[in-house]
C-alpha positions, 0 to 999 in steps of 0.5 A: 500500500505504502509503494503505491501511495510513493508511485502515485505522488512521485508521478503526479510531482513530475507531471507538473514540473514538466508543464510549468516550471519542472527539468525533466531527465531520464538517461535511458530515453530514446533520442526523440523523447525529452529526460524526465527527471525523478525529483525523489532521486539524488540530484546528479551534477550536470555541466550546461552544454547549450541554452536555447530560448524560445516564445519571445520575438523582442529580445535577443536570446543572449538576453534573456540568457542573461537573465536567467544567470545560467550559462553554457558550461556552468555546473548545475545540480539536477534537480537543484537550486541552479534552476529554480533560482532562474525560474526566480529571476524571470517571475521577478522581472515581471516582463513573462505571464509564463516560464518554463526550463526543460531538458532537451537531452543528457548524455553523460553529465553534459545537459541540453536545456530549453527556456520556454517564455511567454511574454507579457502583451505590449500596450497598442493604445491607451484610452482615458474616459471620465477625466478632462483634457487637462487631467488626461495629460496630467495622468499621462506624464505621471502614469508613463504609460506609452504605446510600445511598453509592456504592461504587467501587474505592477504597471496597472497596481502603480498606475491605479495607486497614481491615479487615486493619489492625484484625484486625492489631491485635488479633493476626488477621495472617492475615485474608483479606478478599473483599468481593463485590457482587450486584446487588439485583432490587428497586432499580436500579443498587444492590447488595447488598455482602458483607464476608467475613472469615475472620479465621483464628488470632491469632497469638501470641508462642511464645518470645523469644530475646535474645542479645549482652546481658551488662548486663541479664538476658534475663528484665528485658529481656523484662519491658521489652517491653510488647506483646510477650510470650510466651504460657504464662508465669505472669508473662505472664498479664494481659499481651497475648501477641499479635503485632503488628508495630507493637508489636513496633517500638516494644517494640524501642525500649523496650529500646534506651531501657532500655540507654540509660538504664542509660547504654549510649548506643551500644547497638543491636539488631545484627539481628532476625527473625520466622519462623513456629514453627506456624500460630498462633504466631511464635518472636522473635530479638533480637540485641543490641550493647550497646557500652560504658557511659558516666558523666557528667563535666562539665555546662558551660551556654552562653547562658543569662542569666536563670538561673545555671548553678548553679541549673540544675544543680540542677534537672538533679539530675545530677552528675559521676560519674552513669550517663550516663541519657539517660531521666533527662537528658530528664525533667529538661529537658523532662517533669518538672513541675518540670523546667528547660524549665516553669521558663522555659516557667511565665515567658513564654519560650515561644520558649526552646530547650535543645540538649545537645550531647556535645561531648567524649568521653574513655573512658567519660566525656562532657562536656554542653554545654547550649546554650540559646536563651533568646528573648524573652517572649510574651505571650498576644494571644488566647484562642479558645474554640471547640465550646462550646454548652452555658454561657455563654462568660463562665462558662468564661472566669471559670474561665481563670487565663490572660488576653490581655496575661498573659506565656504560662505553661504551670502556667497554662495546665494549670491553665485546663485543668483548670478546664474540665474540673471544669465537668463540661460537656466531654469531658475526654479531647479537650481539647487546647489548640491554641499558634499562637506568633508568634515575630515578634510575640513573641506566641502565639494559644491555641486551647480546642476544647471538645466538650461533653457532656451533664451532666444527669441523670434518675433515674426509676422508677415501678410498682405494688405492694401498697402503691400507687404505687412511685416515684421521680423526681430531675431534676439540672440542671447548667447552669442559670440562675436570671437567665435564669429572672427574665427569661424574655426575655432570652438564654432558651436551650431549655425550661429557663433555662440557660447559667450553670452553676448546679445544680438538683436536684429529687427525688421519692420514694414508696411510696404511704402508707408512705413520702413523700420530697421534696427541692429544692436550688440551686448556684451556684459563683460567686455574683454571678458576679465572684468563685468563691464559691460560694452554696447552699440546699437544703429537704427533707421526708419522713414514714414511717409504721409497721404497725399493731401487731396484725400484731407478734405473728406471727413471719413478718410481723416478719421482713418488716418488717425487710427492707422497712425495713432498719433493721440495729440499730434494726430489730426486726421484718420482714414477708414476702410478706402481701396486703391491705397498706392494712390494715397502715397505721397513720398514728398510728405514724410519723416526719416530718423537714424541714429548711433548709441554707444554704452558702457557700464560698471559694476561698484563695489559701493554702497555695494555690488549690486550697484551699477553706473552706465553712460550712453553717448547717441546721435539721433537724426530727423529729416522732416517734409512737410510733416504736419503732426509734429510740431516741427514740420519742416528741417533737420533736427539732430540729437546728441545726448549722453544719459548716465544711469546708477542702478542697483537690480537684487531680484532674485528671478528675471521672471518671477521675481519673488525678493529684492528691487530693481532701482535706477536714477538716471540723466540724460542731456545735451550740450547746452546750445543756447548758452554760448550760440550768441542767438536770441531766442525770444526773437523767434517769438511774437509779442503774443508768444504765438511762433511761427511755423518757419521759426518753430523749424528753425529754433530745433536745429539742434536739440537741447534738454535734460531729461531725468527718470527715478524708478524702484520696483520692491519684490516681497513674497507673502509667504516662504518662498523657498519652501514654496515657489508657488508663493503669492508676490507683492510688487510696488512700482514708484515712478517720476520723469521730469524733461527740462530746458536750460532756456524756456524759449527753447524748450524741446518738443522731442523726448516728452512722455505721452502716459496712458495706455500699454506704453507698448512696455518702454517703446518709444516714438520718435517724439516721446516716450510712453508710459503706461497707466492701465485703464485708460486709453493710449496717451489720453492723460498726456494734455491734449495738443501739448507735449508732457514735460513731467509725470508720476506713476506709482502702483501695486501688483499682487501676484501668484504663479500658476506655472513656472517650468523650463518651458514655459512660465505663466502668472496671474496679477491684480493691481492698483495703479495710478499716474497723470502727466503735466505740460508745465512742470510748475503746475505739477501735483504729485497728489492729483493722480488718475486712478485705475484697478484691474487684472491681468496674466502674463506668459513666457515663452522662452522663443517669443518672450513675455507677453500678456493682456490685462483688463483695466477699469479708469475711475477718473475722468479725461478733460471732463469726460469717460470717453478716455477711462473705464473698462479698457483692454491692454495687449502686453509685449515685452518685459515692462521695468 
């Protein structure tokens, strides 16, 4: 009975390794038939004489040799763990639905072996239902689920576990998820795969109850929770409401912290639920131990010898008698700028450590003891910069104020930072230093992985109209490189000459014969490439003719003409939607102006070195015919100014910028003409002080004028944007401009401010400069018919960012603005400002640049009218200062 019971389940074991997983063998078979092993035998020795592989098309067989870690002439035993260590492996890939080793034949103690495999389908299209396009896409880079790939068991428990976690976060908690496969007729062993998602009802916050707190009220503490909030509250409105427990978490902290900053140091929360109030929201009990109030008493300092304790109890700014404040504690040992840790941190000890410890407490009292490690100085033993292929490394190494061999200092290293990212060629966002200290060696490696961005940019536009050819075509590029244009041989990077970081614009503009524009400038911030002076030059032309006179006399084609040109107070005449154009042309009608500008500029040292000082020298021309919207009409009038400017930029971002100012003062001014040409200038005028047109041409020969600007821009972050980038910004914008005269019967017509509008962000005609004041339309506020010799504008912004990646960067504003300009400077009133409000959203796109559109409601009336104000749309192109 005991033999056939032993038969029985020694032959049902063999079965089923032959068809799985099983090596069969059996020496005495005929040479068609495959060993059959006998795993109640001794386990024999075999060496591997061949592997073949069959069931997969994909891969090579030394491949998936590889994978089984069996080779040919390897020693195995038979039946033994050689084998089902391989087995293992396979199963352990996840790439096979099926695995099987079988022996093809033994002879002697050599073994024939065979893998049978089974793979796993490959994806031929993915299909999402019951998501939006937006949360499509989202999924579809979270998910890297694409065509081609094999899909196994943990793609799918992966795929549906990202899924919920994303419709968790935006407040989905009861998504369900089923991801189906349907093989697809076409395509062999590939599937078609279905992601289902019913996404449900967002789960929503209906009411918070707290209970045990006496210290701080209900509702501030309510206010303290940042994600968590209830729905219906007016105060709640532009507050996310949804639940979401991670959030919740943190938000539990946050009053924890609160309590402790407030000097409750034993405060806890008791105990805390969650239940359901109806199918879209939840009600939150917060049960809260505050425990008692402490005061700070006394600050004792051990182990520091480079600094006195009564230095450092100054900075720690925390006195006997203080609320205990834990948040503040920590700001002023670790977070602050200028906080005790930089003070070491700013000089070389790197390896310095501060443990407060209460080591006494008495009542409601505590006694801190500073307990610091002050360690040796490190220096800096390597700078590696990685990710760069955009400049040359020794274009971002000028920029570095830190250096191996220095003592490490953070203020230097934050700054370095910085400079990076005002290069414009790196994604600010993802610049992250990587500190690799070596206490041993009293040396520290840092590590700058840069990810660089495109930073040129095409602005193209072309079409056909009545006119002809319509147009325009700029080329900015910021990496180029005039060496490497003068030795084309010689490290020639792409199509352009690029690598030093110089800047190059070229620019093209046409409206057929009517109007011709051509500009070209060069950049270089560090000229000679040894110290940060900058060099520029720049050349322009343009010419603009008028229509022909025998057009004037009809009232319609006068109000086209002043809405194709645009010219506010100097406009005069329109013209409306006529054919036959070419017949308007009147070559002997127009303005031709070029002009030369060199630069140079300077980084101080003082006050400190983010101040700047520049001049520019430039030579302007015009060449009027019987131009008749200007007060100069006839003539040439020449330009010779030299503009000097103090700045000081310390913003952190060119984009987004979330801290630090943006300051400049300049000057701009002519020689002074009138002071030694010997002429008379109150000749030029009539008794009644009218002037004639002749005597208006003659009196601009030469122009002459001083010509002031003041403008400062504030950066503050709302919140800690370094842990959160995302933060909400605070902008404020001070603006004045003032064009004088050094004789007032030679005061210049050329370089006034027309304020109202876009201000096409700093584009300048020939006869002003624009300013703008949202709003309010287009060079409404300049008086009307007269030149605008001084204005004002100051203003707020709000800000928060909806997108900021390498590609593109995208954030939204509100503001409040207001701004006049004045004809007589002595009638000026700095308080008798136009007032507007609106909002906006600007976009970056690394190849086009900045643009935007913002809506802007004017309060204030223009000359006694609304005409001029109220609701106005205004297009943004550029990056306004």
């Amino acid at each position: 009975m005991y033999n056939r019971i032993s038969f029985i389940v020694l032959t049902f074991v063999c079965l089923c390794c032959f068809t799985t997983t099983g090596l069969a063998q059996n020496a005495g078979t005929q040479d068609n038939e495959k060993p059959v092993i006998l795993y109640s035998g001794i386990p024999r020795k075999y060496e591997i004489a061949d592997i073949k592989v069959e069931g997969v098309k994909n891969y090579e067989d030394y491949v998936l040799i590889g994978l089984s870690g069996l080779s040919v002439g390897q020693t195995i035993s038979v039946p033994g763990d050689e084998i089902t260590g391989a087995i293992k492996r396979y199963w352990k890939h996840g790439l096979f639905s099926n695995v099987s080793i079988s022996a093809d034949k033994i002879e002697g103690n050599k073994i024939w072996l065979r893998i049978t495999l089974t793979q796993r389908p490959r994806i031929s299209d993915i299909h999402y239902y019951g998501v939006k396009k937006s949360e499509r896409t989202d999924l579809e880079n979270k998910l890297g689920m694409v065509k081609g790939m094999q899909i196994t068991p943990n793609t799918v428990d992966r795929a549906k576990t990202l899924i919920k976690r994303y419709f968790d976060d935006k407040g989905f908690k009861n998504a369900e998820v089923n991801i189906v496969q349907n093989d697809d007729p076409k395509n062999e062993n590939q599937v078609f795969v279905d992601v289902n998602i019913d996404k449900k009802e967002k789960i929503k916050v209906h009411a918070i109850y707290i209970t045990g707190n006496h210290a701080i009220k209900t509702s501030k503490l309510k206010r303290v929770m940042k994600k968590t909030n209830e729905k219906g509250k007016l105060l709640n409105l532009f507050r996310t409401k949804k639940f979401v427990p991670e959030h919740y978490e943190a938000d539990k902290q946050l009053i924890i912290d609160k309590y402790n900053e407030l000097g409750y140091r034993d405060a806890t929360i008791t105990s805390d639920s969650v239940k359901t109030y109806d199918n879209r929201t939840v009600d939150v009990f917060i049960n809260i131990d505050e425990g008692q109030k402490y005061y700070l008493r006394n600050v004792t300092w051990v182990g520091n010898t480079l600094y006195p304790s009564e230095q450092l109890n100054y900075m720690l700014r925390m006195k006997k008698g203080d609320v205990y404040n834990q948040k503040l504690l920590n700001e002023r040992l670790t977070t602050d700028d200028d906080a005790i840790g930089n003070l070491y941190y700013n000089n070389g000890y790197l390896f310095y450590n501060l443990d407060p410890v209460e080591v006494n407490i008495v009542g409601d009292s505590i006694d801190l003891e500073m307990r610091i490690s002050e360690g040796r100085q490190a220096t800096i033993s390597k700078i590696k910069i990685s990710g760069n292929d955009r400049v040359y490394e020794n274009v971002i190494r000028r920029e570095l104020r830190i250096r191996p061999g220095q003592l490490f200092s953070k203020e230097d290293l934050m700054r370095s930072l910085r400079e990076i990212q005002q290069m414009g060629h790196f994604d600010p966002e993802k610049l992250q230093p990587d500190i690799q200290p070596d206490q041993a060696n009293g040396t520290v490696d840092i590590g700058l992985p840069l990810t660089s961005k495109a930073n040129d940019q095409v602005e193209f536009s072309a079409g056909w109209g009545q006119t002809g050819i319509i147009g325009k075509l700029s080329l900015k590029f910021t990496n180029f490189s005039v060496a490497n244009l003068l030795h084309p041989g010689k490290n020639y990077r792409g199509i352009l000459p690029q690598g030093d970081g110089q800047t190059l614009t070229i620019s093209g503009q046409t409206n057929a014969k009517y109007y011709q524009s051509y500009s070209i400038s060069f950049f270089d911030p560090w000229f000679g490439g040894k110290r940060p002076n900058s060099f520029s030059v720049s050349a322009f032309f343009s010419v603009q003719t008028d229509i022909s006179s025998q057009y004037y006399n009809s009232s319609l084609m006068n109000s086209y003409y002043n809405n194709y040109y645009g010219y506010g107070g100097y406009g005069m005449y329109n013209y409306n939607n006529y054919n036959n154009y070419e017949n308007y042309y009147d070559p002997d009608k127009s303005i031709k102006m070029w002009g030369l500008s060199v630069g140079w500029g300077k980084r101080l040292n003082w006050p400190d070195d983010y101040f700047t000082l520049s001049a520019e020298l430039a030579y302007q021309r015009y060449n009027l015919r019987d131009w008749q919207y200007f007060p100069v009409t006839n003539g040439k009038c020449n330009d010779l100014s030299l503009s000097l400017t103090l700045a000081r930029a310390s913003y952190d971002n060119p984009i987004y910028p979330r801290t630090g100012s943006d300051f400049s003062l300049s000057v701009q001014f002519t020689p002074p003409y009138s002071l030694f040409d010997g002429k008379n200038y109150k000749s030029y005028y009539n008794a009644d002080g009218s002037i004639t047109q002749d005597n208006m041409n003659q009196l601009h020969k030469w122009i002459e004028y001083h010509k002031w600007k003041f403008k400062l821009k504030t950066y503050t972050a709302l919140m800690d944007y370094q842990a959160h980038p995302k933060s909400l910004v605070l902008m404020t914008r001070t603006e004045f401009g003032l064009l004088g005269h050094y004789n007032k019967y030679k005061k210049s017509p050329f370089g006034t401010f027309d304020v109202g509008g876009d201000g096409m962000t700093g584009y300048s005609t020939y006869a002003t400069e624009s300013i703008a004041l949202r709003g309010y339309e287009n060079s409404s506020l300049t008086p009307y018919g007269q030149e605008g010799y001084a204005y004002e504008r100051i203003g707020i912004e709000l800000r928060y960012p909806l997108m900021l990646e390498t590609s593109t960067n995208i954030y939204v504003l509100g503001f409040l603005e207001a701004g006049n300009a004045w004809h007589d400077i002595s009638k000026i009133n700095p308080f008798d400002l136009k007032r507007s409000a609106g909002v906006g959203v600007r976009i970056f796109l690394p190849m086009i640049g900045m643009m935007g559109i913002d809506w802007g409601y004017g309060f204030d009336k223009i000359n006694g009218s609304k005409q001029y104000s109220g609701s106005q749309f205004h297009f943004i192109l550029g990056q306004e200062f």
